[in-house]
C-alpha positions in Angstrom: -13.8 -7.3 15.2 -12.9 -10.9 14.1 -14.0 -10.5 10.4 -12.4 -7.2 10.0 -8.7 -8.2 12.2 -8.6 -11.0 9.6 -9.6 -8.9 6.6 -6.5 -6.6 7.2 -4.2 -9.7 7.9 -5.5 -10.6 4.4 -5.2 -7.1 3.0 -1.5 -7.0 4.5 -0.4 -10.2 2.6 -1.9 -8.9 -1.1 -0.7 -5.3 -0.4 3.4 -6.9 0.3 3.4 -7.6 -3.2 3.5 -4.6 -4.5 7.0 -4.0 -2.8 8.2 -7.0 -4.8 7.8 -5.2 -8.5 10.2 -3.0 -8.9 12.9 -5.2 -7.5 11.8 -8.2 -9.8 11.5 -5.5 -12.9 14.4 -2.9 -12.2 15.0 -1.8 -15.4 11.7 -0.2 -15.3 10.5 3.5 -14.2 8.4 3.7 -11.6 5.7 5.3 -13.7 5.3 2.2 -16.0 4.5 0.1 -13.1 2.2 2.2 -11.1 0.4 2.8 -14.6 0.6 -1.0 -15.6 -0.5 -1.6 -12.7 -3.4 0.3 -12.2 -4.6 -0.4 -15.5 -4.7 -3.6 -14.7 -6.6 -3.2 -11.5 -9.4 -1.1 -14.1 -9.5 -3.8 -16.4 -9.9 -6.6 -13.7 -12.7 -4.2 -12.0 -14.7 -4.2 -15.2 -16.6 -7.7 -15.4 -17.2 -7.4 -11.6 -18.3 -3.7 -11.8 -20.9 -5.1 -14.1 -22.2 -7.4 -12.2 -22.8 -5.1 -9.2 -24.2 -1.9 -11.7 -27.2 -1.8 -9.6 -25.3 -0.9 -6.9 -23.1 1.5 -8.4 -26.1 3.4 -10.0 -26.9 4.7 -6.6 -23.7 6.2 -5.8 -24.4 10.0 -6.1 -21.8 12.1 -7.8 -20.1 13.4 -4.8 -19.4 10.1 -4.1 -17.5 9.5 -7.1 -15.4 12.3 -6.8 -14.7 11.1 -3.3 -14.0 7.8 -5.3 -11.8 9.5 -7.6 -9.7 11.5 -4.8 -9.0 8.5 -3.1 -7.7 6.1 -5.8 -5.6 9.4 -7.1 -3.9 10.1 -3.7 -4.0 6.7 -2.3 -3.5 4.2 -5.6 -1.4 6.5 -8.4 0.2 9.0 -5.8 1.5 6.5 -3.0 2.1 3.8 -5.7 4.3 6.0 -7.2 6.3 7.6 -4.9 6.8 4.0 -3.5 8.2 2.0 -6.3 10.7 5.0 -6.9 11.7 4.7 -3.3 12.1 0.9 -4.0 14.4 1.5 -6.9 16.6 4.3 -5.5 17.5 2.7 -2.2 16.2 -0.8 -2.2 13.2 -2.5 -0.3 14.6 -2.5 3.1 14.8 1.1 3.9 11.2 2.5 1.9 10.0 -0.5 4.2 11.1 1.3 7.3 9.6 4.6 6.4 6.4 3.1 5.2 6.3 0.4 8.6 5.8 3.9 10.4 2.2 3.7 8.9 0.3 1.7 11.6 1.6 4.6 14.1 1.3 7.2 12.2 -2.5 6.6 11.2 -3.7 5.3 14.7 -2.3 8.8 15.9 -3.5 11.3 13.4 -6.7 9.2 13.6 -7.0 9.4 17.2 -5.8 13.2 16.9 -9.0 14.0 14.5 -11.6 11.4 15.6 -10.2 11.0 19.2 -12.0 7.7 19.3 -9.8 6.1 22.1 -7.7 7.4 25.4 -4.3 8.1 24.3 -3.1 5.3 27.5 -4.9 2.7 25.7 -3.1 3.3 22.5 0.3 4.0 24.0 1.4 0.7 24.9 0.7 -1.1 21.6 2.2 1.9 19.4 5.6 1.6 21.5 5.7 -1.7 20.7 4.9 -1.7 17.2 7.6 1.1 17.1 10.1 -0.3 18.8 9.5 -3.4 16.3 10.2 -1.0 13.7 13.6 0.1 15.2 15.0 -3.3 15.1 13.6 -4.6 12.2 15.8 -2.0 10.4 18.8 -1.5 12.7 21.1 -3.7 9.8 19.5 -1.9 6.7 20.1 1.6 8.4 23.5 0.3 9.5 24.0 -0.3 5.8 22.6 3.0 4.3 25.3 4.6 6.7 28.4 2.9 5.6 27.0 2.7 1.8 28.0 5.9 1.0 25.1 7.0 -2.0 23.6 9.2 0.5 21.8 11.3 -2.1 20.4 8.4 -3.7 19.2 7.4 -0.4 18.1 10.2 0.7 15.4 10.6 -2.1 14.7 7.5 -1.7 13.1 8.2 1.7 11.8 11.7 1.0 9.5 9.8 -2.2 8.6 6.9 0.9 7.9 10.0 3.2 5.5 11.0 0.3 3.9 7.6 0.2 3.6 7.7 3.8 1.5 11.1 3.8 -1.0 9.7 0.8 -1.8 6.5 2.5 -1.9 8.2 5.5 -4.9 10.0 4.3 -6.3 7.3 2.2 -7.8 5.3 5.0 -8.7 7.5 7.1 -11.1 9.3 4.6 -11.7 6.1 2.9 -12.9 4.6 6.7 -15.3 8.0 6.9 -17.0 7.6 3.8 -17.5 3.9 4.2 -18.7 4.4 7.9 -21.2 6.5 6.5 -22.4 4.8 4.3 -23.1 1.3 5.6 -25.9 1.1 3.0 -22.9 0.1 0.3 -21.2 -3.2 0.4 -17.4 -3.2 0.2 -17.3 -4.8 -2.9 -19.3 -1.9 -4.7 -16.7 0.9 -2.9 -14.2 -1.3 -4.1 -15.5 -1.3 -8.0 -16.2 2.4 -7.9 -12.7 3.0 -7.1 -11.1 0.5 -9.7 -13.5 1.9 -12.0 -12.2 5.9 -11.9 -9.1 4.7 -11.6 -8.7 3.0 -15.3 -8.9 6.3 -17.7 -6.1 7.9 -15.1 -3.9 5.2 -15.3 -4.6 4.8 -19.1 -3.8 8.1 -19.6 -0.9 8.3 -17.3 0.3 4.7 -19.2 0.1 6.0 -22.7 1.8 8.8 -21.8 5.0 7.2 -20.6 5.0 4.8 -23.3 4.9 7.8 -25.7 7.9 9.7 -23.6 10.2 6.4 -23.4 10.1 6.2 -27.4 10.0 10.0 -28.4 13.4 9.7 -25.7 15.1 7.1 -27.1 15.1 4.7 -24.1 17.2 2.0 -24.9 15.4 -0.5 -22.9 12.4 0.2 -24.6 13.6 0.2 -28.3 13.2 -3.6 -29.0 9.7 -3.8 -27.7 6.7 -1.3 -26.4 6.6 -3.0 -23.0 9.9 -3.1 -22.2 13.2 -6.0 -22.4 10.8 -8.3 -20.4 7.5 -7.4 -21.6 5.3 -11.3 -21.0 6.6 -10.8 -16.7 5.6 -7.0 -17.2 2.2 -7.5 -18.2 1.6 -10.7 -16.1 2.9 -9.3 -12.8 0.8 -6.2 -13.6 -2.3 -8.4 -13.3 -1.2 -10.3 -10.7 -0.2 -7.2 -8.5 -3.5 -5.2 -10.2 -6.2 -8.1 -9.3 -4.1 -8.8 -5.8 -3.3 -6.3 -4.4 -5.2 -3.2 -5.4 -8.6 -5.1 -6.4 -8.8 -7.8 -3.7 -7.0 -5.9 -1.2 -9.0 -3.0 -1.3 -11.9 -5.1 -1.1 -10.2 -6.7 2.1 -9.8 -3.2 3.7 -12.8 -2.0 3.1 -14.2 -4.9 4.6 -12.1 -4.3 7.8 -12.5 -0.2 7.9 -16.2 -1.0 8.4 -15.5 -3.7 11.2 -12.9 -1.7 13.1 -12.1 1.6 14.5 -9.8 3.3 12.5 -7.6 3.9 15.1 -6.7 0.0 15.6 -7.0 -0.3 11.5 -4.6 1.9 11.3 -2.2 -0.4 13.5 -3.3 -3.4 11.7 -1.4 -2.3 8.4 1.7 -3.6 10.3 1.0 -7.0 8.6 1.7 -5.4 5.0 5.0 -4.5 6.5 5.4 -8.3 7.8 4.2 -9.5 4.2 6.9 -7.0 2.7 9.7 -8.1 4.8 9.3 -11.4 3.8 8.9 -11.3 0.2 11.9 -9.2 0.2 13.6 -12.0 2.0 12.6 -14.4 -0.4 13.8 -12.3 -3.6 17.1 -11.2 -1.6 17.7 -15.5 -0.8 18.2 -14.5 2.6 17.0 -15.0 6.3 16.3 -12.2 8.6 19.1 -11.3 11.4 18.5 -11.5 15.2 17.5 -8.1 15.7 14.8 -8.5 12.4 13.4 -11.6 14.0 12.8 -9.5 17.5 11.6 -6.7 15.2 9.0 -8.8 13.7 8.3 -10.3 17.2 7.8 -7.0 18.7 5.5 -5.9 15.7 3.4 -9.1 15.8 3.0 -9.0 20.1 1.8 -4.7 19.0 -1.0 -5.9 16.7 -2.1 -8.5 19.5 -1.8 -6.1 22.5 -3.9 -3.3 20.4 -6.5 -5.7 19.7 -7.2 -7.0 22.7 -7.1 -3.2 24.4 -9.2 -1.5 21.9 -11.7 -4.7 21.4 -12.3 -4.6 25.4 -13.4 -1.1 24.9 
């Protein structure tokens, strides 16, 4: 329970990152990063996926389809419909719809699995909600009196998207690795960098293609964009942090925890989130964002302790 509470903590501090790409690289769609980036998570999987081949020879061909379904819904689909979220109406409010996570997975999880009593999850998810609430109270506050309401409201209809695909991610991903405790976490982890790569290069050279057949005027000067040297270096930084070593991270805690309380325990990529957004903002959080995180941080603690007695 120990290893895999701090192997989400982990995961939760890689995964933050990827809210910080499209506000450091704004001028570019969000299918050049989720591409760039997963490219780079292929290429990064490569040398290590060679060192564990024995491994990965005895994955059977179901399991790389599972392999593939999950990078495709839970890497290219989520990834997606995230950094356009993050572009059309800022960080804070995709950061809102996405904190719903660690509720919304303990409860579809205990709706399928029904691993715990619904009284022993209740107090933890209130919390963690209520967290939620007044983490956001300013940025909903703001949303209201901005007055782009359209531009808003897609935003939160592509985070709503993301929400669903990782919603399903780790709950399937937790099944198959449950399983099959006769595969480490670091061979799941290669197989799914590995079918990733010829998506995302497809998907990659296709929007390079469409930006210069358009006549994209950001792209004109240069293949990879105005800024093309932070492109490709916060591709690999985001594609070996947060999608190689962070899925190795949750791997390693799916097979440690029940999924229910995994499920809650994405609440610390939400804390990572807030406070890289902070730090690219230049700002501090507000009193009722600093009882948010409070409340969040005391929900993780009291679902731990509940579920671990159990």
């Amino acid at each position: 329970m120990t290893i895999g509470v701090l192997a989400a903590l982990a995961a939760g501090l890689m995964w933050g990152l990827v809210f910080v790409a499209p506000l450091l690289l704004p001028q570019y769609p969000a299918t050049m990063l989720t591409f760039g980036r997963y490219v780079a998570f292929g290429l990064v999987t490569l040398p290590i996926a060679w060192w564990f081949r024995r491994e990965l020879k005895l994955l059977t061909k179901n399991d790389w389809w599972i392999a593939t379904k999950l990078s495709l819904i839970g890497n290219v689909i989520y990834y997606l419909a995230l950094s356009a979220a993050i572009q059309l109406a800022g960080a804070p409010l995709p950061t809102l719809i996405i904190g719903t996570l660690p509720v919304v997975i303990a409860v579809c999880s205990n709706l399928g699995e029904r691993q715990f009593s619904w009284r022993a999850l209740a107090p933890s998810l209130l919390l963690i909600a209520a967290g939620l609430l007044c983490v956001n109270t300013d940025q909903v506050a703001r949303v209201v009196a901005d007055g782009s309401i359209t531009r808003y409201a897609t935003g939160a209809l592509l985070a709503a998207i993301a929400v669903a695909a990782w919603t399903w991610y780790p709950i399937h991903n937790a099944r198959w690795l449950q399983k099959h405790t006769q595969h480490s976490s670091m061979t799941w982890a290669s197989a799914q960098g590995l079918v990733t790569l010829p998506i995302a290069i497809v998907g990659f050279a296709t929007t390079l293609v469409w930006l210069q057949f358009s006549g994209d005027s950001r792209f004109a000067s240069h293949v990879f964009g105005p800024e093309p040297g932070k492109f490709v270096a916060l591709m690999f930084v985001i594609g070996f942090c947060a999608s190689w070593l962070g899925t190795l991270l949750w791997n390693m805690a799916s097979k440690s925890t029940p999924t229910a309380l995994t499920g809650q325990l994405i609440v610390f990529e939400t804390l990572a989130a807030l406070g890289y957004a902070y730090a690219v903002y230049q700002r501090l959080p507000g009193v009722f964002e600093v009882a948010g995180i409070a409340l969040l941080v005391l929900g993780v603690l009291v679902g731990v302790r509940a579920l671990s007695r159990r």
